[in-house]
N, C-alpha and C positions, 0 to 999 in steps of 0.2 A: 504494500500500500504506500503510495507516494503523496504526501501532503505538496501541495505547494503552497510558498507564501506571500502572500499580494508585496508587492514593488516595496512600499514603504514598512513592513516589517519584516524583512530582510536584514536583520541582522550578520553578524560576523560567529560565527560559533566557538562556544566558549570550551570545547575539546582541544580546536584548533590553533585558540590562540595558545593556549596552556602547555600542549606538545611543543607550541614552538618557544614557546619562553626554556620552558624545561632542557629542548636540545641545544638553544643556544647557551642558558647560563655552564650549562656539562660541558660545553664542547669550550668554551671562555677558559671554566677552570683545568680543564685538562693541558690547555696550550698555556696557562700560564703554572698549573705544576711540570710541565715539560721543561719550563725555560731553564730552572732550577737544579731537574735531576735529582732533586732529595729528599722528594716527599716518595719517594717509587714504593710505599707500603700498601701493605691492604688497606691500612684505615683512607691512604688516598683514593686506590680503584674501586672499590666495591662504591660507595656511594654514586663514582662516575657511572659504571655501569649502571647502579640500579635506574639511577635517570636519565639515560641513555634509552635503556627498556621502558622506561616511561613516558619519553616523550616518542619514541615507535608506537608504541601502544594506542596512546592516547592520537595519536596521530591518525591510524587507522580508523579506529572506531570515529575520529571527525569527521575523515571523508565519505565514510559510508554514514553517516548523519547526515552530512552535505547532500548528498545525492537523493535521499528521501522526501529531504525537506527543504533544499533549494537554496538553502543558505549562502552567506558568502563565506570565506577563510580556506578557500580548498588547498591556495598556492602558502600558507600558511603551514596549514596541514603536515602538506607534503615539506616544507621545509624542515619542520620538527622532526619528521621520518627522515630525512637525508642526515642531521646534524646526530638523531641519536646513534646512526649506521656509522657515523665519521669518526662518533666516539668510539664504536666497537675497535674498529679499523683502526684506528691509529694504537688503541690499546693493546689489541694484540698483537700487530706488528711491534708494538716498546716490548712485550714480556717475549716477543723470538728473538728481536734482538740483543735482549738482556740473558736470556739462557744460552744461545750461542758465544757472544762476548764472554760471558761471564760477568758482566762488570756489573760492581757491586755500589752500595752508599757508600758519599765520598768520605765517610771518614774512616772507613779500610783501609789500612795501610797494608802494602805488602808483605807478609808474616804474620799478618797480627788477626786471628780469631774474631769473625765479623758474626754477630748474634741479631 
């Protein structure tokens, strides 16, 4: 069942904006714990991920909102889905190139037992 909604209540969908705030604030702080190199813990990634998955998530479910009900926010939407994907993307490529490398936090010294 497809509602449509007359011209003037045409809103922006509040899915849509929310995926994308979500994928851009994750995808902000990932590039700016990148610059650094020293937050690389779990307490760093897990939260990036989790809203990473959340603004895909919430993404999806916009645009199939959108499509029922006519709304505006699609190029929204799909923004939030692209930036939560970029976080994946870039996150697993950092933990292949950190298990190949080896390279650890910078306060490792060579010999010294890194916990």
């Amino acid at each position: 069942m497809t509602v449509q909604l007359s011209e003037s209540k045409r809103g922006y969908n509040p899915l849509a904006i929310t995926a994308f705030f979500l994928g851009l604030i994750s995808l902000l702080y990932v590039g700016a714990g990148l610059a650094e190199l020293t937050d690389l813990l779990i307490e760093f990634l897990l939260p990036q991920l989790l809203l990473g998955a959340c603004a895909v998530a919430l993404g999806i479910a916009g645009i199939k909102q959108i499509k029922t009900t006519g709304q505006r926010g699609r190029g929204l939407a799909i923004a939030g889905c692209v930036a939560g994907v970029a976080v994946f993307a870039v996150l697993a490529s950092l933990a292949v190139t950190l298990m190949v490398t080896g390279f650890g936090p910078a306060s490792c010294a060579p010999g010294d037992p890194c916990y």
